[in-house]
C-alpha angles and dihedrals in degrees: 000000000000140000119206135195131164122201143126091263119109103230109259113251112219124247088263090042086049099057101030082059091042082055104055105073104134110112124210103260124263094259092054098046095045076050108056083036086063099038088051097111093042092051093045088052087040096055082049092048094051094043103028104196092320101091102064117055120230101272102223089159095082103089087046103056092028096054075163089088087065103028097053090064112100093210123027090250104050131139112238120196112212141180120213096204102202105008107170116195087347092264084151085022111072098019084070098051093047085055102042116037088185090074120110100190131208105189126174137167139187092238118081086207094058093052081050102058085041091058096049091045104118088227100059116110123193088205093061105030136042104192116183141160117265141161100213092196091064118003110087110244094209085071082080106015134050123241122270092359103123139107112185124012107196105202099186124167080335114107090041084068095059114069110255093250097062088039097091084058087058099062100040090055088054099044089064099070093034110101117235112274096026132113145230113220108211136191138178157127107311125196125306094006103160088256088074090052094054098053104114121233098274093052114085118096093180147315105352088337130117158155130256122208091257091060092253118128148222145203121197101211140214133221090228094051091038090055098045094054084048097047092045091059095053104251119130118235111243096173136344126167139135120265097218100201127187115205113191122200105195106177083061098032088233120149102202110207101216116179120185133177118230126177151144126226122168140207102245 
């Protein structure tokens, strides 16, 4: 079972979370930071070599939490085009074209092995879908799709993965192929998700960013920071709060503290 809330409110540590976190102030050192910075791309090929497309589930909640994907359509029938900016093995990806056969999608990610399983997957079309490799903080998004032509960008636990000094680039690179007036849909791990609270002392890289033990990494966002990188980059908030979930695990009597960010900015 799960309880879910959504507000403008960080979720409240309690006395034992707030010093365990006050505690754990030892960064990872320079060298292993400019490492695992450099090996990004490897350890991300690496986790989908070692879980194929078995590790993420199919996420068929999207249309339901981003009503955007029907609202932003002008006539019940029309063709949107998307980008799925970071799609992994196509777990968003293919349960939304399965549900809306009026979706052109655009769908990258910085692993070449997840392109890959993409690719052999028996749904994808090459009529409805165009999936390449791309590192969005550097490979220029116009080289597949044309400026300002689409509808819809989803952004979702993607940027938690790039480290916070490479985000803004992001989001340049994305704005460019948005048309005026329309909108990306992002989210992703939010402050104080129980994620962050399981991280061991030795883990943290930097503010709300750290290091799993694959050598993966991930950032817990505000909705202030979140806003600014958004807002420096010229796009207009839309909505941006926190989802507060509540994951209960009876069988083992465990109440699971999840906090996600979810939010809406468009290209003016």
């Amino acid at each position: 079972g799960a309880f879910q809330s959504k507000g403008h409110n960080t979720r409240i540590l309690s006395p034992e979370e707030a010093e365990r976190l006050a505690k754990d102030q030892i960064l990872v050192s320079d060298f292993k930071q400019l490492k695992l910075e450099k090996e990004a791309q490897k350890n991300w090929d690496l986790f989908y070599k070692r879980n194929s497309t078995n590790f993420f589930k199919d996420r068929h909640w999207t249309t339901r939490e981003f009503q955007e994907l029907k609202a932003c359509r002008e006539f019940v029938d029309q063709k949107l085009t998307i980008l799925e900016a970071g799609c992994g093995v196509g777990n968003c990806l293919f349960p939304l074209l399965e549900e809306d056969m009026n979706i052109f999608a655009y769908a990258c990610d910085f692993s070449p092995r997840a392109v890959e399983y993409v690719k052999k997957n028996a749904l994808y079309d090459t009529e409805r879908c165009k999936v390449f490799q791309c590192d969005l903080t550097k490979d220029d998004l116009l080289e597949n799709i044309p400026a300002d032509s689409v509808d819809v960008v989803t952004l979702i636990f993607v940027l938690s993965a790039i480290h916070p000094d490479k985000m803004h680039l992001v989001l340049r690179n994305i704005y460019k192929v948005l048309k005026p007036g329309k909108c990306v849909l992002f989210r992703d791990y939010g402050l104080y998700d129980h994620a962050m609270l399981r991280f061991k002392s030795g883990s943290k890289l930097g503010e709300n960013f750290y290091v799993r033990q694959d050598g993966t990494r991930s950032y817990f966002f505000t909705a202030e920071f979140l806003s600014q990188l958004f807002r420096a980059e010229g796009y207009e908030e839309m909505v941006n709060e926190y989802v507060h979930r509540e994951t209960v695990n009876r069988k083992e009597d465990l109440r699971v503290p999840r906090v996600f960010l979810q939010s809406k900015f468009q290209k003016p």
